[in-house]
C-alpha positions in Angstrom: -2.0 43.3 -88.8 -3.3 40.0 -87.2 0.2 39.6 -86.2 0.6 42.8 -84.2 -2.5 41.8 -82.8 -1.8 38.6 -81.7 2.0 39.9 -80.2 0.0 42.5 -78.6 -2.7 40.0 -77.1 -0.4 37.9 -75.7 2.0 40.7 -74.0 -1.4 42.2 -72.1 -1.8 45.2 -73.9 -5.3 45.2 -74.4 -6.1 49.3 -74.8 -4.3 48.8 -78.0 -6.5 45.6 -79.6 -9.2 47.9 -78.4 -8.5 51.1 -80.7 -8.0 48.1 -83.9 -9.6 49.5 -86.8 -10.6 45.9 -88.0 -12.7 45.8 -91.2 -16.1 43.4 -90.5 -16.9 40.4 -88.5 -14.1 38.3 -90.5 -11.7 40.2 -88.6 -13.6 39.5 -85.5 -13.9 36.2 -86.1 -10.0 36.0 -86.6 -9.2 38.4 -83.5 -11.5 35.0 -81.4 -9.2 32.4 -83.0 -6.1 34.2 -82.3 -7.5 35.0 -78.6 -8.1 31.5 -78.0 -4.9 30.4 -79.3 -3.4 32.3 -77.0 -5.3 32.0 -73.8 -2.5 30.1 -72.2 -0.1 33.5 -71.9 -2.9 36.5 -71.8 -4.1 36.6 -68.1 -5.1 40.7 -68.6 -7.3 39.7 -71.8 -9.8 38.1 -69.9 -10.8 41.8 -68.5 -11.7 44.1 -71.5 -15.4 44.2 -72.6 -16.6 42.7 -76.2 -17.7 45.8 -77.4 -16.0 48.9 -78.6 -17.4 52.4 -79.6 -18.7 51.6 -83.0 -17.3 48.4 -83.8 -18.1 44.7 -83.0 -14.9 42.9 -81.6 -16.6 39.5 -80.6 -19.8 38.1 -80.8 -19.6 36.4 -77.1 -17.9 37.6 -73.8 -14.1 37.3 -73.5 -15.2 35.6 -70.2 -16.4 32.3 -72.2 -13.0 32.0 -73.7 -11.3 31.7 -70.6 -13.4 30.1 -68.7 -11.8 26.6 -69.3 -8.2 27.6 -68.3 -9.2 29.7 -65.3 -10.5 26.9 -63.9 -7.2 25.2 -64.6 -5.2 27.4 -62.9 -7.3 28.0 -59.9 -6.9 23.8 -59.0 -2.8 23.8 -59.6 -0.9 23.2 -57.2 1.1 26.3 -56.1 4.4 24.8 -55.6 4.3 23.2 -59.0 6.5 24.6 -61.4 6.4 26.0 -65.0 7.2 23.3 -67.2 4.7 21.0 -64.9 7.3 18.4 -64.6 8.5 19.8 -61.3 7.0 20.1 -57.6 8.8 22.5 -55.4 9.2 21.3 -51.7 8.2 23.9 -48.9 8.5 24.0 -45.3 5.3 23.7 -44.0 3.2 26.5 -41.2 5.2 25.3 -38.3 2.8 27.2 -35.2 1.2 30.4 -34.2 4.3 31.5 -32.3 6.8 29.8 -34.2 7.9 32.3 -36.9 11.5 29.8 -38.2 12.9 26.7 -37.3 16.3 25.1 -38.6 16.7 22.3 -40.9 18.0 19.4 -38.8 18.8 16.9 -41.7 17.5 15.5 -45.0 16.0 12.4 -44.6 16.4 11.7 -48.5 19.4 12.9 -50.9 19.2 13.5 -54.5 18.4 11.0 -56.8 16.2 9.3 -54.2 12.8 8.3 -55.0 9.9 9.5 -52.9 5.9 8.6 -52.3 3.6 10.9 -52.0 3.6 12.4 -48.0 7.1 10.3 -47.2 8.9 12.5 -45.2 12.1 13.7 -46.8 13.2 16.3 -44.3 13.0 17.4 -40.4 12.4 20.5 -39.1 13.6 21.7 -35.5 11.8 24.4 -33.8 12.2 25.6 -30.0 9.8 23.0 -28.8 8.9 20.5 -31.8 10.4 18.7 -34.6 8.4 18.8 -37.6 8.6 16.8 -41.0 8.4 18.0 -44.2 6.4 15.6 -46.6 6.7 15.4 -50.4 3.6 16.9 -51.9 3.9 14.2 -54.7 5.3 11.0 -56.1 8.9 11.3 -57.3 12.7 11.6 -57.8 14.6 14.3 -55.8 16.5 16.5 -57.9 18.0 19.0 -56.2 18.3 20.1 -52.6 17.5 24.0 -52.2 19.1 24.3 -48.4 21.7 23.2 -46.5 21.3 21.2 -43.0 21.7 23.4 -40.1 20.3 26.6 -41.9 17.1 29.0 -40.6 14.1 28.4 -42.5 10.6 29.9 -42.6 7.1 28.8 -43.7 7.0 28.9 -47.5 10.9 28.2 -47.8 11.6 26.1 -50.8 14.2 23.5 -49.7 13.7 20.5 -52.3 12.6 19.6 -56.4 11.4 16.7 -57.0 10.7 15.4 -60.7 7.5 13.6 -61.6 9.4 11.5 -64.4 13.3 12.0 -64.0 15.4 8.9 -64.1 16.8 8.1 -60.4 19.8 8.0 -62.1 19.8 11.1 -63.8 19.7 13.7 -61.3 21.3 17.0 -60.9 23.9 17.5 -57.8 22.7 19.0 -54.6 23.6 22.7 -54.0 24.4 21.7 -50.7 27.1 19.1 -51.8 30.4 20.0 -52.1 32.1 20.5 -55.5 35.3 18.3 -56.3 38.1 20.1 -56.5 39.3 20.9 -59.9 42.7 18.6 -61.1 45.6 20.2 -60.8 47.1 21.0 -64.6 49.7 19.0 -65.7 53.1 19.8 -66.8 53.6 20.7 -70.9 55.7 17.7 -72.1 58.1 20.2 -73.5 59.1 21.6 -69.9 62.4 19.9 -69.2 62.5 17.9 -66.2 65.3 19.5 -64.1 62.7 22.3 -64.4 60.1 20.5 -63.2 61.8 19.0 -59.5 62.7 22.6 -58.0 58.8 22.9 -58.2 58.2 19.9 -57.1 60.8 20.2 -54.1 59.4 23.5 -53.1 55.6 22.1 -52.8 56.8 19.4 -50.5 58.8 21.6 -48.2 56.3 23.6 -45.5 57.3 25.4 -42.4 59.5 24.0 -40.4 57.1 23.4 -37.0 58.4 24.8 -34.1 59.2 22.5 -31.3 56.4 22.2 -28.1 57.1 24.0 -25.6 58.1 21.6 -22.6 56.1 22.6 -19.5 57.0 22.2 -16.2 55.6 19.1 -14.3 53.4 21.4 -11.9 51.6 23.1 -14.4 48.1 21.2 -15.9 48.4 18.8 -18.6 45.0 20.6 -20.6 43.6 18.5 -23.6 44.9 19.5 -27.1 42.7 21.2 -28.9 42.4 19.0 -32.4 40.4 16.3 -29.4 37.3 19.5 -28.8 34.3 19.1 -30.7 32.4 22.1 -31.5 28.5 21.3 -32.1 25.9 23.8 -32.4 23.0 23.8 -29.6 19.8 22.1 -30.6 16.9 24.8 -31.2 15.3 22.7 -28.0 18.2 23.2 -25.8 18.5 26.6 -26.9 14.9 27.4 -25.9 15.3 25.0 -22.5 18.1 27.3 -21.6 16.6 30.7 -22.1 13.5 29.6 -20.1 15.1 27.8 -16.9 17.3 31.2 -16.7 14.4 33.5 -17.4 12.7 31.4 -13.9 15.4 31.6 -11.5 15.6 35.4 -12.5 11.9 35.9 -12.4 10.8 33.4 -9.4 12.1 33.0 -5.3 12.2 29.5 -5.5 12.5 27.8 -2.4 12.1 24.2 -2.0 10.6 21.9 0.6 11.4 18.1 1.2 9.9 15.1 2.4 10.1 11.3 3.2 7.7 9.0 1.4 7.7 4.9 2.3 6.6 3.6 -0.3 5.8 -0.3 0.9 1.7 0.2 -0.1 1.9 2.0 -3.3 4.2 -1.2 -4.1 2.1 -3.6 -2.5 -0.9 -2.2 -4.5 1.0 -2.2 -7.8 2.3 -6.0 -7.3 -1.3 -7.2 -6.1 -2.7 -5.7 -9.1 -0.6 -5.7 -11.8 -1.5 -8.1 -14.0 -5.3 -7.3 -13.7 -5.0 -4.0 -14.6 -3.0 -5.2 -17.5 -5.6 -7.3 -18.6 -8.6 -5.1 -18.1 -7.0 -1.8 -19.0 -4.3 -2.7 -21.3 -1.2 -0.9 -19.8 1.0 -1.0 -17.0 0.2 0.1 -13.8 3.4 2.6 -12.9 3.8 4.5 -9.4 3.9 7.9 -11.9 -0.3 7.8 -12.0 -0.1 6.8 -8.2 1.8 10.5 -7.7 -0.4 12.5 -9.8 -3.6 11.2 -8.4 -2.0 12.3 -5.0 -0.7 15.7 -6.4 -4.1 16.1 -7.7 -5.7 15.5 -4.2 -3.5 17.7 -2.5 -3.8 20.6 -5.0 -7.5 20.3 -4.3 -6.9 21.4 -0.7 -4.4 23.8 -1.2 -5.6 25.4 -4.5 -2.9 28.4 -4.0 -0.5 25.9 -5.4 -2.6 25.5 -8.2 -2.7 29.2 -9.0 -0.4 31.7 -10.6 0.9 35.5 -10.6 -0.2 37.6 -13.4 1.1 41.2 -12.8 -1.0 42.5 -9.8 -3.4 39.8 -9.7 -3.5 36.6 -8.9 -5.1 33.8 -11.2 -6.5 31.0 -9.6 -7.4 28.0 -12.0 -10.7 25.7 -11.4 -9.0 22.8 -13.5 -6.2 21.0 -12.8 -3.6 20.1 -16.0 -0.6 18.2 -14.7 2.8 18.4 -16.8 5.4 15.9 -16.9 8.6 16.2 -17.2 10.3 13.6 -20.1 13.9 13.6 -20.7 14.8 13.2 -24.8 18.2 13.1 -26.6 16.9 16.5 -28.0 16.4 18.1 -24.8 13.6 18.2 -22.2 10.0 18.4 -23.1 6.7 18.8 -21.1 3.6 17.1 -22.3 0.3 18.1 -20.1 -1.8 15.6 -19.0 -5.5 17.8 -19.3 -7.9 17.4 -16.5 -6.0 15.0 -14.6 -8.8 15.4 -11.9 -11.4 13.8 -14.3 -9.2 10.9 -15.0 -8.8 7.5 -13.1 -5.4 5.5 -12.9 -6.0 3.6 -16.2 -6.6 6.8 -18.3 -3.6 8.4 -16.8 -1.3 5.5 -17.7 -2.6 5.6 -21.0 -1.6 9.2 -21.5 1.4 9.0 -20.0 2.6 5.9 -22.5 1.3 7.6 -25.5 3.4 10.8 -24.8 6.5 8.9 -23.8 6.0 7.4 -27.3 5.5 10.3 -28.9 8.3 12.2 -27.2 10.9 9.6 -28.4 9.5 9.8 -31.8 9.6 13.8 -31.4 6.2 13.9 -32.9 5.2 15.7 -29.9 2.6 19.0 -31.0 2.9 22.4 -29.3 -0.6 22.2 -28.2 0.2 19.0 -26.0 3.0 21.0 -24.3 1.1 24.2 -23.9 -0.5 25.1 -20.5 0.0 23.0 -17.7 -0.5 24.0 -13.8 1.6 21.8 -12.0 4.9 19.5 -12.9 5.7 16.4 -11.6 9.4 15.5 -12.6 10.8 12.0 -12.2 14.4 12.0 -11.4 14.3 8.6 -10.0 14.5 7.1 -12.9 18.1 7.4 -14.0 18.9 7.0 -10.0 18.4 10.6 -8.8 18.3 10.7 -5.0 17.7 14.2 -4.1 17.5 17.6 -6.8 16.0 21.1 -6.3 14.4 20.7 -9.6 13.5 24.6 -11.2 9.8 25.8 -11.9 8.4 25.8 -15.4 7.4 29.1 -16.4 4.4 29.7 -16.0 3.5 27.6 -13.0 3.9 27.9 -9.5 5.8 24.9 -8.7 7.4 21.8 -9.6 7.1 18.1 -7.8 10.1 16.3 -8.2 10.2 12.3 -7.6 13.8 10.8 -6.7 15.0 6.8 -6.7 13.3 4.6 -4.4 15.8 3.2 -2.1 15.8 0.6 0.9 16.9 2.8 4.1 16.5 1.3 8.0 13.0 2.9 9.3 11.9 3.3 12.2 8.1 1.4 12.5 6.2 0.8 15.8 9.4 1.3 17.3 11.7 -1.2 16.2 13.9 -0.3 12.9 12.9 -2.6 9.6 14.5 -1.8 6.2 11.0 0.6 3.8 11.4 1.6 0.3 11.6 4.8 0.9 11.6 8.3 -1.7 12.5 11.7 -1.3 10.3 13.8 -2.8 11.0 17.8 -3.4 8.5 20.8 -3.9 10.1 24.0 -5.3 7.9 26.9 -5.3 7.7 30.6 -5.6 8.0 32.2 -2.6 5.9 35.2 -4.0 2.6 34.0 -4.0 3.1 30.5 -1.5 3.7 30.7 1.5 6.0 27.9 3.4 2.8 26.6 5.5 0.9 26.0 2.5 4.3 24.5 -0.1 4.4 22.1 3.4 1.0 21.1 3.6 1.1 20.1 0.3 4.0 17.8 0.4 2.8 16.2 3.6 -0.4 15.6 1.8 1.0 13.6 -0.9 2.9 12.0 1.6 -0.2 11.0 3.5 -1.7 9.8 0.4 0.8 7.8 -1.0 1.7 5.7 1.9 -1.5 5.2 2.3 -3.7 5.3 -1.7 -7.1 4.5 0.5 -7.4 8.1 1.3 -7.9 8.7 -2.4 -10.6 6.1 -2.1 -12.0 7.4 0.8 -11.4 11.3 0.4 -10.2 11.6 3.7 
């Protein structure tokens, strides 16, 4: 009987220990040994009360029993497994609005050993690369996905043993199996019957000759030189939303002249002063956006943006820029750039170009943003239309400095001089404003003063 009741016990079914006709407390006593026992496989036991009609079961609450291994199970870890030798792997919460992402590559392989929060793999979303950590200290022992497949928060993609031998691990899924050896001839098969076999596995298709074309017609690549790679999730999501502008927006772009001998001047005088005091480099990037920043302070239209019917005009002033990555583009926003001075711009803009290289870039550094800047000068652009940023009004774009004749007090002298471009929607700028607006940063680069000044 104290069998049944233990098989019973341990399967859940409690209504049936319940209706035991047990004889006195030295059955009880035995039902509390068994119960205990078996507290590591009787979850449902923990529920039924200690007293039945007419009949003493235990002399304490259930509760008491389990009290000890509830506590246990409400500190593991949840991607431990079973035998507790095992820790699953799990992609992480990527974002709010970022329901999958694709694995990009394993950073480890099986049989590799791992710390505790050593990235082993690298998740690509539409904006962010993400690593996934090991939860704990260990040897990889099997690989659950394969690199270039769609994964979601919670998606198990790795084991890893507390105490397997790195040399004693078992083959990824993801590897390819070896192709099983081809059987070998019985040594009683004769050989003559053996070379017709061999004769027809050698002999394939004849190929046909290449058709000869005629000498006007284009020599096209062979195909066997393409390459076929899959788009990025980054350049996938780049795409969609530079289409989705230039169907949404009427851009139209406005251009301009800038010398830029002072900005220079100031930069050379400076330099190594502001290195010393500050810490970075003074760049002629902060030099721009203090002047965008001016000049979106006297036209605030630029500043603002269409929502439906309405139009939303912002009291702060969050300036994006533009950096170019092998993964694709991304736009970190520099917040309350209208607060800032040159040093704390510079110091933002160096700690997002190192973290855009990394690809440690968060989505909440690239979200928002009223106004672009992008710097085509730098790979030796000298003049682009460059495309709005959804959802901003316009985009600044910055071209290669280069030393044209200019004419100055009336005689021609070789400037420095940058074409700068403003592309804007049509919709809720107007061309007087999109014009005052570049002449303004005009006026305040060639001459940084004003910014002193305010004039």
């Amino acid at each position: 009987m104290f069998g049944v009741a233990r098989r019973r016990v341990a399967s859940g079914g409690t209504s049936s220990l319940l209706k035991l006709r047990s004889g006195p407390a030295r059955v009880s006593s035995v039902l509390e040994k068994e119960i205990a026992l078996s507290s590591g496989s009787c979850g449902n036991v923990r529920n039924f009360s200690h007293i039945t009609p007419g009949r003493l079961i235990n002399s304490k609450p259930t509760r008491d029993v389990f009290h000890q291994e509830v506590s246990i199970q409400t500190w593991r870890r949840s991607f431990s497994s079973d035998n507790g030798d095992t820790v699953d792997v799990v992609v992480p919460p990527l974002a709010e609005s970022i329901e999958d992402g694709t694995l990009a590559k394993f950073l480890k392989r099986p049989g590799d050993r791992v710390a505790a929060d050593e990235p082993i793999a690298q998740i690509e979303t539409d904006k962010v690369t993400i690593d996934v950590s090991s939860p704990e200290s260990g040897v990889i022992l099997k690989l659950l996905a394969n690199e270039g497949d769609t994964v979601e928060p919670g998606h198990k993609i790795a084991i890893i043993s507390r105490s397997a031998d790195a040399t004693h691990v078992a083959p990824s899924e993801s590897a390819p199996e070896k192709p099983a050896p081809k059987p070998t001839p019985k040594a009683s098969e004769p050989e003559e019957k053996k070379a017709p076999k061999v004769e027809t596995a050698t002999k394939e298709k004849p190929k046909a000759p290449a058709p000869q074309s005629s000498p006007s017609e284009p020599q096209l690549p062979p195909k066997e030189r393409e390459r076929r790679v899959p788009m990025t999730r980054i350049r996938k999501r780049v795409a969609t939303r530079l289409k989705d502008s230039q169907n949404t927006y009427a851009m139209l772009t406005t251009f301009n002249e800038v010398d830029m001998s002072n900005l220079m001047k100031l930069r050379a005088d400076y330099k190594d002063a502001f290195v010393e005091k500050h810490g970075v480099k003074l760049g002629l990037m902060s030099g721009f956006i203090k002047a965008a920043v001016n000049a979106l302070q006297h036209q605030p239209i630029i500043n603002a943006v269409i929502d439906g019917d309405d139009i939303i005009y912002r009291d702060y002033i969050d300036i994006s820029i533009a950096v170019g990555t092998p993964k694709g583009l991304v736009v970190p926003v520099i917040r309350n750039a209208d607060t800032m001075n040159f040093a704390d711009i510079e110091k933002q803009i160096n700690t997002f170009a190192k973290k855009a290289n990394a690809g440690t870039l968060s989505i909440d550094e690239m979200a928002g943003g009223t106004l672009t800047i992008s710097n085509g000068g730098v790979y030796g652009s000298l003049l682009s239309t460059p495309i709005i940023n959804p959802p901003q009004s316009a985009i600044l774009g910055m071209h290669s400095i280069v030393s044209r004749p200019s004419v100055v007090g009336g005689v021609v002298v070789p400037r420095p001089l940058m074409y700068i471009a403003l592309t804007y929607d049509h919709r809720i700028i107007d061309g007087r404003e999109a014009v005052f607006f570049l002449r303004r940063i005009k006026d305040t680069v060639e001459d940084p003063r004003r910014l002193l000044l305010d004039i």
